[in-house]
N, C-alpha and C positions, 0 to 999 in steps of 0.2 A: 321773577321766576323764569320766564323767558332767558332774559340776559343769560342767565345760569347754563341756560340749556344752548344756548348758541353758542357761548364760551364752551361748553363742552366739547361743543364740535368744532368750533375752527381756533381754539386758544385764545387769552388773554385778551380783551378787547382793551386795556390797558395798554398793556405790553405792545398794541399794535400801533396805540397812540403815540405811545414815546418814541416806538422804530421809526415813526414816520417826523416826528420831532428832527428826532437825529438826522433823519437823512437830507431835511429839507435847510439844515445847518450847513449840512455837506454841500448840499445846491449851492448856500446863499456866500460860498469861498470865491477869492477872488483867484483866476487861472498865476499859477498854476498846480497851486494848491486842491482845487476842486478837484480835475484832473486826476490827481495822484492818489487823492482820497475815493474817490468814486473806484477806480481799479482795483485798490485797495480793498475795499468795502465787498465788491466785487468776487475777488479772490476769498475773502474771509468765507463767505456763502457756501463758497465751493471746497472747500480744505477743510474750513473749522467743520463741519460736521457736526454742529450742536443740536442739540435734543432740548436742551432746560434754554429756557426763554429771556429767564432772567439774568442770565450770562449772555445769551448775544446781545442783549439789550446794554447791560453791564459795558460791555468789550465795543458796540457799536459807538456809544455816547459817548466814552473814553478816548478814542480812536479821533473823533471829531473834534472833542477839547486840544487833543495835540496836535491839529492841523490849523483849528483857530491860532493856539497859541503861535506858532509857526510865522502864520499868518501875519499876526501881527507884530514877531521880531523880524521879520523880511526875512527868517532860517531858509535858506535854499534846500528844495526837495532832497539833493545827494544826500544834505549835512542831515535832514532827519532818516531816509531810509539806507545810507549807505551802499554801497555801490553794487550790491544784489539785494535786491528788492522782495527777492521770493523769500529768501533766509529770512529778512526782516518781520514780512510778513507771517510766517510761519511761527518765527521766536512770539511775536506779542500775540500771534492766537493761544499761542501753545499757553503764556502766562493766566491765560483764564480757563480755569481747572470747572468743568461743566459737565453734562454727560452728553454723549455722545452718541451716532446711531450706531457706532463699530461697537460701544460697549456690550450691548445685548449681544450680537454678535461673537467678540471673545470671550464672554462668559459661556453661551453656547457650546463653542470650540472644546473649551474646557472641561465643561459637563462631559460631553461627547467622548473626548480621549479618556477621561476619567473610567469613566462607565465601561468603555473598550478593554481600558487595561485593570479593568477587575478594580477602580480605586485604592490599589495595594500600595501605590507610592513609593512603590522600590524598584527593582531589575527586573519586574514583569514579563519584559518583552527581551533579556537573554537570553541566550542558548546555555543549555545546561553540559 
């Protein structure tokens, strides 16, 4: 019962096991792999903007498997992130479909202009 009521308040104490799983995968890369992962990892935080837990965790764990694999064909960093790194990065966040904190947000927006322009869905705000 407790458990329950902790999880309520700081999220999945699972979820926090496997993050820390993953990351500690991340540590255990040989340079310069770790490196590129960890910045990586890093960025994901700050972009991805996820909300659902089971998608950063999903996206984290993923993320490490293809720095291991990497790792272990000797793939050089350019050959996996190509030569912008932020596009890279951005593309395989973007491929994990989660929610987000911007979503409440642009549904918000929406409501908002809806309710403004009378929800009539047409030329409301023309000139007659």
């Amino acid at each position: 019962m407790v458990a329950k009521w902790i999880e309520a308040l700081t999220g999945s104490l699972d979820q926090k096991k496997q993050y820390k799983r993953h990351m500690a995968r991340v540590d255990a890369l040989p340079e310069p792999y770790g490196s590129a992962a960890k910045a990586l990892n890093r960025y994901f935080l700050y972009y991805g903007g996820f909300t659902d837990g089971d998608t950063l965790i999903a996206m984290i764990g993923d993320h490490a498997d293809m720095w291991e694999r990497a790792a272990v064909d000797g793939t050089p960093v350019r050959a996996v992130v190509g030569d912008d790194p932020v596009e890279f990065a951005e593309t395989f966040a973007r491929s994990y479909s989660g929610k987000e904190w911007i979503d409440k947000e642009r549904r918000r927006l929406t409501e908002a202009v809806d309710a403004a322009a009378g929800d009539s869905g047409g030329d409301e705000g023309a000139l007659s």
